[in-house]
N, CA, C and O atoms as a Maestro MAE file, in Angstrom:
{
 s_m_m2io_version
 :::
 2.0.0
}

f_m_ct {
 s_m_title
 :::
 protein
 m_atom[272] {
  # First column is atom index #
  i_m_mmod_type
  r_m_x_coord
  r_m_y_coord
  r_m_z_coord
  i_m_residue_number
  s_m_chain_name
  s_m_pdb_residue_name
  s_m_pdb_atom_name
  i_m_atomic_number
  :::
  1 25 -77.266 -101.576 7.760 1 A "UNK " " N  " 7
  2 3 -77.469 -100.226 7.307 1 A "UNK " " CA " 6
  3 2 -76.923 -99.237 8.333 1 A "UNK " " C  " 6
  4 15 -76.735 -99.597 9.495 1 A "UNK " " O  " 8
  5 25 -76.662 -97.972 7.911 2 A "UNK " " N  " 7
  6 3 -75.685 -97.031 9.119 2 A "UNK " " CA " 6
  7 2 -77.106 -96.250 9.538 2 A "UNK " " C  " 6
  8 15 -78.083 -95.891 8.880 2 A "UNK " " O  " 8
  9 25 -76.834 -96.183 10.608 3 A "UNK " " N  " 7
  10 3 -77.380 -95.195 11.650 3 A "UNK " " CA " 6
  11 2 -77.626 -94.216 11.326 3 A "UNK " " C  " 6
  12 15 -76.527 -94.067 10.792 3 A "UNK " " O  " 8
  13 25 -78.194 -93.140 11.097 4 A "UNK " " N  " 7
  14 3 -77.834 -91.519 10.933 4 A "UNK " " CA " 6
  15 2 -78.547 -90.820 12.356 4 A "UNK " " C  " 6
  16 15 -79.684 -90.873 12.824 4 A "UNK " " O  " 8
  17 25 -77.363 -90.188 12.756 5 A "UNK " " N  " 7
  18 3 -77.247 -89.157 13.716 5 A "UNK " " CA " 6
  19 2 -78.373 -87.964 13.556 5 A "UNK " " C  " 6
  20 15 -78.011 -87.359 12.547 5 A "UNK " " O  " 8
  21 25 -79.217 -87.519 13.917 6 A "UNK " " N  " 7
  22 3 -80.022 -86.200 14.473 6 A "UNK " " CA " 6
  23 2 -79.753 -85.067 15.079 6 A "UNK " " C  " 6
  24 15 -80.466 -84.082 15.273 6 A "UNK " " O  " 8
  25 25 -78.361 -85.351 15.438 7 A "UNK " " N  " 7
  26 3 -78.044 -84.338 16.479 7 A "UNK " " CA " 6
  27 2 -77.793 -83.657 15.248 7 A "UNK " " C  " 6
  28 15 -77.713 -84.131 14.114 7 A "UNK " " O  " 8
  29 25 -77.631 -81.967 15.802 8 A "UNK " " N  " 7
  30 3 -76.965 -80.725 15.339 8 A "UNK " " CA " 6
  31 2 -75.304 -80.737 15.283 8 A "UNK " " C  " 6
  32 15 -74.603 -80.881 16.285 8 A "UNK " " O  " 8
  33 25 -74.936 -80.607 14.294 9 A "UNK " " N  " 7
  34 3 -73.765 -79.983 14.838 9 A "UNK " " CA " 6
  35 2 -72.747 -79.285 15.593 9 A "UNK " " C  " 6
  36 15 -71.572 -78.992 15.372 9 A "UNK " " O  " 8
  37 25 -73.366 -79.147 16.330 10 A "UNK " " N  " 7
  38 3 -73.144 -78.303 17.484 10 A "UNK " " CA " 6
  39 2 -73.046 -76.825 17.424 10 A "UNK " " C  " 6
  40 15 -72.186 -76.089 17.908 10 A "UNK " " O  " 8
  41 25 -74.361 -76.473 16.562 11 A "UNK " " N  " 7
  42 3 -74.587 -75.259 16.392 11 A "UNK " " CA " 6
  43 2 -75.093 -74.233 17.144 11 A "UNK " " C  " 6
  44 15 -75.184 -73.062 16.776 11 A "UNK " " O  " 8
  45 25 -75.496 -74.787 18.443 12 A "UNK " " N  " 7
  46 3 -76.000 -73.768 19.450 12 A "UNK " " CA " 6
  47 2 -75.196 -73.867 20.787 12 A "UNK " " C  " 6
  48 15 -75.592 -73.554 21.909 12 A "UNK " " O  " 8
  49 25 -74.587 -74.119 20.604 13 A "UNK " " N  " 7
  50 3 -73.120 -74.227 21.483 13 A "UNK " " CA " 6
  51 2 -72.256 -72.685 21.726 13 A "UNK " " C  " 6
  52 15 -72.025 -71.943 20.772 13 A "UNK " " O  " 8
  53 25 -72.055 -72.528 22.399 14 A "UNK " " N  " 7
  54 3 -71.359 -70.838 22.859 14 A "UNK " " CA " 6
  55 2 -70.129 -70.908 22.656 14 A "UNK " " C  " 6
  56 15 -69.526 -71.876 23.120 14 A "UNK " " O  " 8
  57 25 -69.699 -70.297 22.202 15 A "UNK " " N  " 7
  58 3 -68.136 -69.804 21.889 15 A "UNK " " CA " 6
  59 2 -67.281 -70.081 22.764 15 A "UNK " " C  " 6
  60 15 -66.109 -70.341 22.494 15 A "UNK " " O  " 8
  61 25 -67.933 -70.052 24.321 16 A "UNK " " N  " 7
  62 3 -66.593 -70.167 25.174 16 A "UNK " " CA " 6
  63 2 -65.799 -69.519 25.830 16 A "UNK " " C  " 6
  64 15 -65.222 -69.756 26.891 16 A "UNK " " O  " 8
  65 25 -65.782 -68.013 24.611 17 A "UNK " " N  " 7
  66 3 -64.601 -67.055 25.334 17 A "UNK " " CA " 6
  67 2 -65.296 -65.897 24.809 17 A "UNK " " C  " 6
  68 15 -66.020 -65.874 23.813 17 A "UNK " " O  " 8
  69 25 -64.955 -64.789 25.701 18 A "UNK " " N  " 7
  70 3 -65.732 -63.776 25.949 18 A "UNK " " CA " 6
  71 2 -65.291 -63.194 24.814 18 A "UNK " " C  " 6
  72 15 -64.162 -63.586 24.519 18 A "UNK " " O  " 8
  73 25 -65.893 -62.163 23.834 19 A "UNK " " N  " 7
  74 3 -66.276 -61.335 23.013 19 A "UNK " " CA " 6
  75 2 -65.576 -60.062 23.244 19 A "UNK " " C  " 6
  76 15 -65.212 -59.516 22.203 19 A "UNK " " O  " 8
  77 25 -65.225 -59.299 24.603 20 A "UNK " " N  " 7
  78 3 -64.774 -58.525 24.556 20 A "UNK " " CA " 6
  79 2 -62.823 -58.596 24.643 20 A "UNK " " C  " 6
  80 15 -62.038 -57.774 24.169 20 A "UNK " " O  " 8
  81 25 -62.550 -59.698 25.309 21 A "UNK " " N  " 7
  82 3 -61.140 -60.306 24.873 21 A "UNK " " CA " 6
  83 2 -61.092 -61.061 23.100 21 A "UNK " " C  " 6
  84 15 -60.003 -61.091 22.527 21 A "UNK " " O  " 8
  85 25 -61.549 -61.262 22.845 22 A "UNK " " N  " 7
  86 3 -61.768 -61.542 21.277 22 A "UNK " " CA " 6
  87 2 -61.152 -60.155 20.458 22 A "UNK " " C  " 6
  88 15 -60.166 -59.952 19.750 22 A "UNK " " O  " 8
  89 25 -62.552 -59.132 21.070 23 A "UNK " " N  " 7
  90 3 -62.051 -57.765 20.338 23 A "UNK " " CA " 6
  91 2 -60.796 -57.228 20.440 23 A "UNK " " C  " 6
  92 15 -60.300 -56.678 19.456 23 A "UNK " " O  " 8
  93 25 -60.063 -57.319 21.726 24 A "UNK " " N  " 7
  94 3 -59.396 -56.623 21.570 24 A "UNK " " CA " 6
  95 2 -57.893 -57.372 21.770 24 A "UNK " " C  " 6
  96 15 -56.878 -56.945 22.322 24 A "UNK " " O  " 8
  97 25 -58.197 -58.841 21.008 25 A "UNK " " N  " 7
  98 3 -57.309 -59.250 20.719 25 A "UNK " " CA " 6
  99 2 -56.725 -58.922 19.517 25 A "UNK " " C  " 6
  100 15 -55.574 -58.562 19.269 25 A "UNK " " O  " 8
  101 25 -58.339 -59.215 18.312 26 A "UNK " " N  " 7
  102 3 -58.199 -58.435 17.092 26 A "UNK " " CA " 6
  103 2 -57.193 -57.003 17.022 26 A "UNK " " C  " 6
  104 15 -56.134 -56.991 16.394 26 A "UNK " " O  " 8
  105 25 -57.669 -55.951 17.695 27 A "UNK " " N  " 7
  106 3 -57.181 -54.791 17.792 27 A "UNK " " CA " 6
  107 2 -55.706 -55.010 18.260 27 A "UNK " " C  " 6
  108 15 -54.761 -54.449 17.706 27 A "UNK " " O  " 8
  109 25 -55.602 -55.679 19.089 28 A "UNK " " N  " 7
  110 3 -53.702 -55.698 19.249 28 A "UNK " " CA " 6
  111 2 -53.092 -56.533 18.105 28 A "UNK " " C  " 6
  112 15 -51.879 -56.625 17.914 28 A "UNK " " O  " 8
  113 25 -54.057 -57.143 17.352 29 A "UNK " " N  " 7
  114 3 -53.245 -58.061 16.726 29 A "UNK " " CA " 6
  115 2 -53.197 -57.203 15.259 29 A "UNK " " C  " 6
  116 15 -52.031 -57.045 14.895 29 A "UNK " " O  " 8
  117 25 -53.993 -56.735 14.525 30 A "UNK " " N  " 7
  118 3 -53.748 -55.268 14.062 30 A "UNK " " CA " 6
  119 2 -52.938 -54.011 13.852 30 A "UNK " " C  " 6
  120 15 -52.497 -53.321 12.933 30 A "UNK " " O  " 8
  121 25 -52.970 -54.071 15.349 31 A "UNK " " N  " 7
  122 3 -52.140 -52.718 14.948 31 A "UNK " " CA " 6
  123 2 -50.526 -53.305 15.315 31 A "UNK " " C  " 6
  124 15 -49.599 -52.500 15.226 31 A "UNK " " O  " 8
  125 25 -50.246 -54.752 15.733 32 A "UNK " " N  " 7
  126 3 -48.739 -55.322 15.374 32 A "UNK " " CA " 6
  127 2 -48.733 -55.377 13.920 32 A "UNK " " C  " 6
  128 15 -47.836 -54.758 13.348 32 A "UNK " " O  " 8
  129 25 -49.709 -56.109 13.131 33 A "UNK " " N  " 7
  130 3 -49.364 -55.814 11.728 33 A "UNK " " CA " 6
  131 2 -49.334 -54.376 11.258 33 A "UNK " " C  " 6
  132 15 -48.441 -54.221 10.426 33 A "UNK " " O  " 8
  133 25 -49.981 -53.333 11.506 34 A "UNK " " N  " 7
  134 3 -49.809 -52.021 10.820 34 A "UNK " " CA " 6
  135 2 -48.415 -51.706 10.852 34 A "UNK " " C  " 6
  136 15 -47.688 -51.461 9.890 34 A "UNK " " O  " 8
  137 25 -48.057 -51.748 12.342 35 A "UNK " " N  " 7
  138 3 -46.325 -50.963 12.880 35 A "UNK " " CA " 6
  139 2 -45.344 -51.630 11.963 35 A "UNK " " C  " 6
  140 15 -44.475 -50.938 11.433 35 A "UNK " " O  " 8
  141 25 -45.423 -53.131 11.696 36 A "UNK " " N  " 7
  142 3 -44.441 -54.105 10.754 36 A "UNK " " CA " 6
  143 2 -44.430 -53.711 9.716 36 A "UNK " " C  " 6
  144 15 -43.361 -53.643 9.111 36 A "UNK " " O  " 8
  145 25 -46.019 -53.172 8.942 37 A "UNK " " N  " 7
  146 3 -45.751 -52.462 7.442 37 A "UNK " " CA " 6
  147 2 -45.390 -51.294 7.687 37 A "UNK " " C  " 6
  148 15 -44.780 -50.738 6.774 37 A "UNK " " O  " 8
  149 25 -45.593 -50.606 8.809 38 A "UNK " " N  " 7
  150 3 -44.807 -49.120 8.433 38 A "UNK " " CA " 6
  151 2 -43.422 -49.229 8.768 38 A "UNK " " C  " 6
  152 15 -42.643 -48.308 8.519 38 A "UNK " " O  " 8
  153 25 -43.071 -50.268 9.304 39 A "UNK " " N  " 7
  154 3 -41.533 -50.308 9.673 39 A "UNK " " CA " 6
  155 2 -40.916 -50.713 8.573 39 A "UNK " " C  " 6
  156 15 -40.052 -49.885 8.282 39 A "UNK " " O  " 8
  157 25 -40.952 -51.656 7.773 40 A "UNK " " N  " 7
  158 3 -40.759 -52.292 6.392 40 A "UNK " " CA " 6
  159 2 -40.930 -51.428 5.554 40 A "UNK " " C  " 6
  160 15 -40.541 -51.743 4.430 40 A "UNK " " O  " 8
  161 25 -41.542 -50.053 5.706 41 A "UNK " " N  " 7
  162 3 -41.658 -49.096 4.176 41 A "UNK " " CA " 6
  163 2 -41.171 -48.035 4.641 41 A "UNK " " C  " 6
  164 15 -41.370 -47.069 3.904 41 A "UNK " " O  " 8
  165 25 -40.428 -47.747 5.872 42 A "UNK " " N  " 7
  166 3 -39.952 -46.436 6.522 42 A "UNK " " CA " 6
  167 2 -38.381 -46.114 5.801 42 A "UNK " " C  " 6
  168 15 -37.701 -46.986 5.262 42 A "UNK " " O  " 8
  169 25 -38.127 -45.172 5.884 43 A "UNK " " N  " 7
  170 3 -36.978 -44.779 4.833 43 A "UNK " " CA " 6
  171 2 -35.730 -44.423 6.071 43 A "UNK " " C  " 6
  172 15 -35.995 -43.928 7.166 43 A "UNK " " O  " 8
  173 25 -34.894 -44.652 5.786 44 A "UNK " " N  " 7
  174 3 -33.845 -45.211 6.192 44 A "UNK " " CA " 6
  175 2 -33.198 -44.622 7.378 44 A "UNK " " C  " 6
  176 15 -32.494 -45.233 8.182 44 A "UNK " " O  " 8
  177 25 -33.653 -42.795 7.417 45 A "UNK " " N  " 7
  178 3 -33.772 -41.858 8.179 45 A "UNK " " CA " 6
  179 2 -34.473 -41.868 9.548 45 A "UNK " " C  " 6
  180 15 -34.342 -40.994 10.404 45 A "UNK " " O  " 8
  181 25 -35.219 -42.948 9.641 46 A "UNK " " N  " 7
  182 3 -36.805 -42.829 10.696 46 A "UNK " " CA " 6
  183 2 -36.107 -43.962 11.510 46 A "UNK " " C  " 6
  184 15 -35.474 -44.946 11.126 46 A "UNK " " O  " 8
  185 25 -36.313 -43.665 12.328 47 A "UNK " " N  " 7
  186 3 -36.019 -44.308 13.928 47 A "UNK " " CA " 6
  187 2 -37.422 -45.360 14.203 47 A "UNK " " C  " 6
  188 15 -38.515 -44.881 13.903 47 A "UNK " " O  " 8
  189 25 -37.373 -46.927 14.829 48 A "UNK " " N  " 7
  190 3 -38.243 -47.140 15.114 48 A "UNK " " CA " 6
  191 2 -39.316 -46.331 16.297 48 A "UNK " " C  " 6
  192 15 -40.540 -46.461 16.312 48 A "UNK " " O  " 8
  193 25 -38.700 -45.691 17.017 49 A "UNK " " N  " 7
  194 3 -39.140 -44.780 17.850 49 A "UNK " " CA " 6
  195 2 -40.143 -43.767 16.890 49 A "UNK " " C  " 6
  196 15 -41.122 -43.273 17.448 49 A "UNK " " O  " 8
  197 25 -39.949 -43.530 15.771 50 A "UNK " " N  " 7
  198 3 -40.825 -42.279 15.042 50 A "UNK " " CA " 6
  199 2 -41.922 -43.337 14.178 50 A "UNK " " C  " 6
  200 15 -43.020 -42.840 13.930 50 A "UNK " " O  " 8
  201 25 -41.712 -44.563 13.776 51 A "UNK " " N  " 7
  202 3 -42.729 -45.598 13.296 51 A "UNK " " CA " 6
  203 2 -43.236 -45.762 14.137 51 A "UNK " " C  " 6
  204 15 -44.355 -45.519 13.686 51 A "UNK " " O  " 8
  205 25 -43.422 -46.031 15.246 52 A "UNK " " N  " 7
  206 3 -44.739 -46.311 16.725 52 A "UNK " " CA " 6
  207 2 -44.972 -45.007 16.813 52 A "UNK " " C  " 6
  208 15 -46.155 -44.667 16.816 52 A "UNK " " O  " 8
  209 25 -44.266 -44.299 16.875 53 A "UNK " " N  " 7
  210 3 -45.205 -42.434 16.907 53 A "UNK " " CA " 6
  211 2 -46.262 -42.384 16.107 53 A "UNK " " C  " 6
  212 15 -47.401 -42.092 16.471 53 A "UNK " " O  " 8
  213 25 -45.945 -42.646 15.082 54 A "UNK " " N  " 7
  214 3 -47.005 -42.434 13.749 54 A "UNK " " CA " 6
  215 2 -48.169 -43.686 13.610 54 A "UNK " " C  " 6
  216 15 -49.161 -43.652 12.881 54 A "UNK " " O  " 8
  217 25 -47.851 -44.544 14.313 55 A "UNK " " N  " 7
  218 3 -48.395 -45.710 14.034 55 A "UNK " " CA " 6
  219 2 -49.961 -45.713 15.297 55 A "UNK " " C  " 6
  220 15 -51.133 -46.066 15.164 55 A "UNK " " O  " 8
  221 25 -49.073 -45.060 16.581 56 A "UNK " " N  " 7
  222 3 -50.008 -44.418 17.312 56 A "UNK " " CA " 6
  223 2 -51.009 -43.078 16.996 56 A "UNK " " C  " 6
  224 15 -52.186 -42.995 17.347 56 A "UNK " " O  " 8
  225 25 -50.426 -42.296 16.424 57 A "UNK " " N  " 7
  226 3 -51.092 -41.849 15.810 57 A "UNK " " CA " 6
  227 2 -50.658 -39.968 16.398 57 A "UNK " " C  " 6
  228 15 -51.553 -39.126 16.328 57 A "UNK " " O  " 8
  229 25 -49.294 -39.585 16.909 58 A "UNK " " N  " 7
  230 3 -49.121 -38.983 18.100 58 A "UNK " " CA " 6
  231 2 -47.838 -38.172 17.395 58 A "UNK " " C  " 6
  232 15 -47.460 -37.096 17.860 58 A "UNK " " O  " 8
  233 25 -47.257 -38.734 16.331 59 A "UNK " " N  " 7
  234 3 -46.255 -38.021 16.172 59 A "UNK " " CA " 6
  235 2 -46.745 -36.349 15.132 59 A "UNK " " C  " 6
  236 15 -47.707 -35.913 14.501 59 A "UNK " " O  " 8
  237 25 -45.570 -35.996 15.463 60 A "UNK " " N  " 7
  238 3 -45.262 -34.104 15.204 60 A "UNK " " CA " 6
  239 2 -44.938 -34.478 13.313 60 A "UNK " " C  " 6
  240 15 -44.940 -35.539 12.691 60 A "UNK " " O  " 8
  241 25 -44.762 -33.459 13.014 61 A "UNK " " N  " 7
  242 3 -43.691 -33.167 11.474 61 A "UNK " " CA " 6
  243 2 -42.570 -33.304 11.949 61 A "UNK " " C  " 6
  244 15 -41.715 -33.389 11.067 61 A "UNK " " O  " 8
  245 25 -42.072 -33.384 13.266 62 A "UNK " " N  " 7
  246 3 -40.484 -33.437 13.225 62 A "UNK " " CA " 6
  247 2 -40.197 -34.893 13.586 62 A "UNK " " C  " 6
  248 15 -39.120 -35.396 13.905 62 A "UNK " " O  " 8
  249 25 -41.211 -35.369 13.483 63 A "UNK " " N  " 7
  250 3 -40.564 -37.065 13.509 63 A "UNK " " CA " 6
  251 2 -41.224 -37.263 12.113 63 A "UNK " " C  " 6
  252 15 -41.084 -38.485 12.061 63 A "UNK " " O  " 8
  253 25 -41.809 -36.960 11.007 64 A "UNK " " N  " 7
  254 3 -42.301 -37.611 9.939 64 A "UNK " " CA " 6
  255 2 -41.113 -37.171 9.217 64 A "UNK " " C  " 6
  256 15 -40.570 -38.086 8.598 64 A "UNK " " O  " 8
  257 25 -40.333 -35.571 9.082 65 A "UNK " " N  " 7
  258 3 -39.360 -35.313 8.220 65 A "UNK " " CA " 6
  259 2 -37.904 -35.733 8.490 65 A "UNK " " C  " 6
  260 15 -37.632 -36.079 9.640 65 A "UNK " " O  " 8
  261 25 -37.244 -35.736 7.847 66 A "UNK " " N  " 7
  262 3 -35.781 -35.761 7.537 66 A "UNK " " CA " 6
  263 2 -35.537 -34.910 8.848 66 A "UNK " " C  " 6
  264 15 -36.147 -34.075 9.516 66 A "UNK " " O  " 8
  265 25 -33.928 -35.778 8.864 67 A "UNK " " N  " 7
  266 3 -33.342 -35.202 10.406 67 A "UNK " " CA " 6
  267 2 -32.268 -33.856 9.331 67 A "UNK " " C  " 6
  268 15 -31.747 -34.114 8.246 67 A "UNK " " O  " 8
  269 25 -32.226 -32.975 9.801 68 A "UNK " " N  " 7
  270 3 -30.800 -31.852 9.015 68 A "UNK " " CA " 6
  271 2 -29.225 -31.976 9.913 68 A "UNK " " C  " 6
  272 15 -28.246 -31.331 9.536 68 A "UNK " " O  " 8
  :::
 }
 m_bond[271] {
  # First column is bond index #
  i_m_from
  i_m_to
  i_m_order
  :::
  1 1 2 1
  2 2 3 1
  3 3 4 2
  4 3 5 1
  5 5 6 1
  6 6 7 1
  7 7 8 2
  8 7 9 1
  9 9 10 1
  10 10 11 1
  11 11 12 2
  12 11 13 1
  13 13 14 1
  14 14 15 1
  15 15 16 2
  16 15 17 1
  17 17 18 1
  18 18 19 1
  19 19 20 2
  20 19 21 1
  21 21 22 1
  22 22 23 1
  23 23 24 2
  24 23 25 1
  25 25 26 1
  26 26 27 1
  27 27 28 2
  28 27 29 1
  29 29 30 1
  30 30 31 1
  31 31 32 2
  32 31 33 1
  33 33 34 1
  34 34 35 1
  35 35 36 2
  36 35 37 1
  37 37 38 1
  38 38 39 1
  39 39 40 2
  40 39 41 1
  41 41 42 1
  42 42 43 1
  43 43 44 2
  44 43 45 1
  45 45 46 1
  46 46 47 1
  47 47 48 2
  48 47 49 1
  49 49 50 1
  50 50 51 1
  51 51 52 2
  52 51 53 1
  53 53 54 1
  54 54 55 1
  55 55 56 2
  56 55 57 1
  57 57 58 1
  58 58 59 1
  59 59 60 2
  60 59 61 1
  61 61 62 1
  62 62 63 1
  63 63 64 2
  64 63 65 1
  65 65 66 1
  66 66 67 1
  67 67 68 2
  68 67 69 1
  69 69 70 1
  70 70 71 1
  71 71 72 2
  72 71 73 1
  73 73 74 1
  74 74 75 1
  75 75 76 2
  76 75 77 1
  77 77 78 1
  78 78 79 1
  79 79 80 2
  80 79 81 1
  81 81 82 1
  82 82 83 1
  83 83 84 2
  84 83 85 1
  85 85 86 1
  86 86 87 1
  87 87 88 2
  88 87 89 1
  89 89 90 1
  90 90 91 1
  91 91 92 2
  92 91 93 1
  93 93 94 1
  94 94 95 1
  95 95 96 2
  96 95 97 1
  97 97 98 1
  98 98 99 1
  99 99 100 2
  100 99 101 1
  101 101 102 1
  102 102 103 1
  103 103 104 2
  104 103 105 1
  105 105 106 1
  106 106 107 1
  107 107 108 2
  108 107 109 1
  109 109 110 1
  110 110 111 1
  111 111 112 2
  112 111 113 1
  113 113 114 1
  114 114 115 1
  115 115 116 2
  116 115 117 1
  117 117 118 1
  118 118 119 1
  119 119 120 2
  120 119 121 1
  121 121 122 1
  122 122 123 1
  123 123 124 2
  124 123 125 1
  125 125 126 1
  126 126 127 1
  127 127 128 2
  128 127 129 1
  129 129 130 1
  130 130 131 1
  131 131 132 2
  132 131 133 1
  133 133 134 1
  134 134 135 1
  135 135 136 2
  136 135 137 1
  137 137 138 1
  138 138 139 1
  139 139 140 2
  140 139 141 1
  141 141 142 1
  142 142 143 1
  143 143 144 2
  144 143 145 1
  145 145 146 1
  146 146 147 1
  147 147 148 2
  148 147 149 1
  149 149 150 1
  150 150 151 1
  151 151 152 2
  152 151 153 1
  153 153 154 1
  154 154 155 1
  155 155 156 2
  156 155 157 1
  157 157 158 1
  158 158 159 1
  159 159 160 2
  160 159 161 1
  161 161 162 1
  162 162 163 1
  163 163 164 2
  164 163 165 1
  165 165 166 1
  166 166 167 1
  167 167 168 2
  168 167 169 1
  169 169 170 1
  170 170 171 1
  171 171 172 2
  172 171 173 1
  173 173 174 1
  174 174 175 1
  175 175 176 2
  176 175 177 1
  177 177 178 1
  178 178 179 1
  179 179 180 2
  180 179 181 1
  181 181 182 1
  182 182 183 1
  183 183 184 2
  184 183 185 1
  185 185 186 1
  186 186 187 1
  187 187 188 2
  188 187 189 1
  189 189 190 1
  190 190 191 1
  191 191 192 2
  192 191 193 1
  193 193 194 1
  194 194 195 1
  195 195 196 2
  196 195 197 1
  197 197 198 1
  198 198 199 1
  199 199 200 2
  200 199 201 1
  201 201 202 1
  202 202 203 1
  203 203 204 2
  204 203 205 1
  205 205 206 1
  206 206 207 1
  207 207 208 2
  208 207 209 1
  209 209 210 1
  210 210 211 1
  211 211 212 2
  212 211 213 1
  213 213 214 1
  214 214 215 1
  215 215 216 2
  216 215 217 1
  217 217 218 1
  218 218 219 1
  219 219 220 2
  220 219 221 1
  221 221 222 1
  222 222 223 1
  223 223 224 2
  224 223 225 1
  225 225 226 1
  226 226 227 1
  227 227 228 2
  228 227 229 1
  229 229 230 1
  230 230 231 1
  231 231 232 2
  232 231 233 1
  233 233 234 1
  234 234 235 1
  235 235 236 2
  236 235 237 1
  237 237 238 1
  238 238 239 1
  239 239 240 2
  240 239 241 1
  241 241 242 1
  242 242 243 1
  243 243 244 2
  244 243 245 1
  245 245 246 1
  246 246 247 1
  247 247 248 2
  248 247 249 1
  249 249 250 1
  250 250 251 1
  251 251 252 2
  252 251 253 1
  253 253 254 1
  254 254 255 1
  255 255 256 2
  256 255 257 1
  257 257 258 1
  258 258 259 1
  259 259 260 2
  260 259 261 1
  261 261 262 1
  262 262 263 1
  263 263 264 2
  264 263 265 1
  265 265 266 1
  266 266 267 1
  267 267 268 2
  268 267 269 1
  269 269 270 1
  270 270 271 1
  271 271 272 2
  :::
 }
}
C-alpha cells in the first residue's frame, strides 16, 4: 500500500525575494509595455523621443501636435 505524505505543501515557506524589488519590477515592467503600445499606435509624425515624453508623462502640446 503507498505511503501518504503529511507534509504541507510547502505553504508556509517565504517567497525568498523581497517585495519591494518585486514591486518595482512590476512597475518597470509596465511601463516597457505602455511605451511599446504607444510607440506601435504613434502616427508617423512623432519621434520616439515625443512617445517617452508622453509616456512619462512630461510632454508639452508641442510634442503631442503635428510638426508645421
Amino acid at each position: 500500500m503507498a505511503q501518504h505524505n503529511t507534509e504541507v505543501l510547502h505553504q508556509r515557506k517565504s517567497l525568498g525575494k523581497c517585495p519591494l524589488k518585486m514591486g518595482m519590477t512590476g512597475v518597470a515592467f509596465a511601463a516597457i509595455v505602455g511605451y511599446f503600445v504607444l510607440y506601435s499606435k504613434k502616427k508617423p509624425e512623432a519621434s520616439a523621443l515625443d512617445v517617452a515624453k508622453v509616456t512619462a508623462g512630461v510632454a508639452h502640446p508641442d510634442n503631442t501636435h503635428p510638426r508645421r
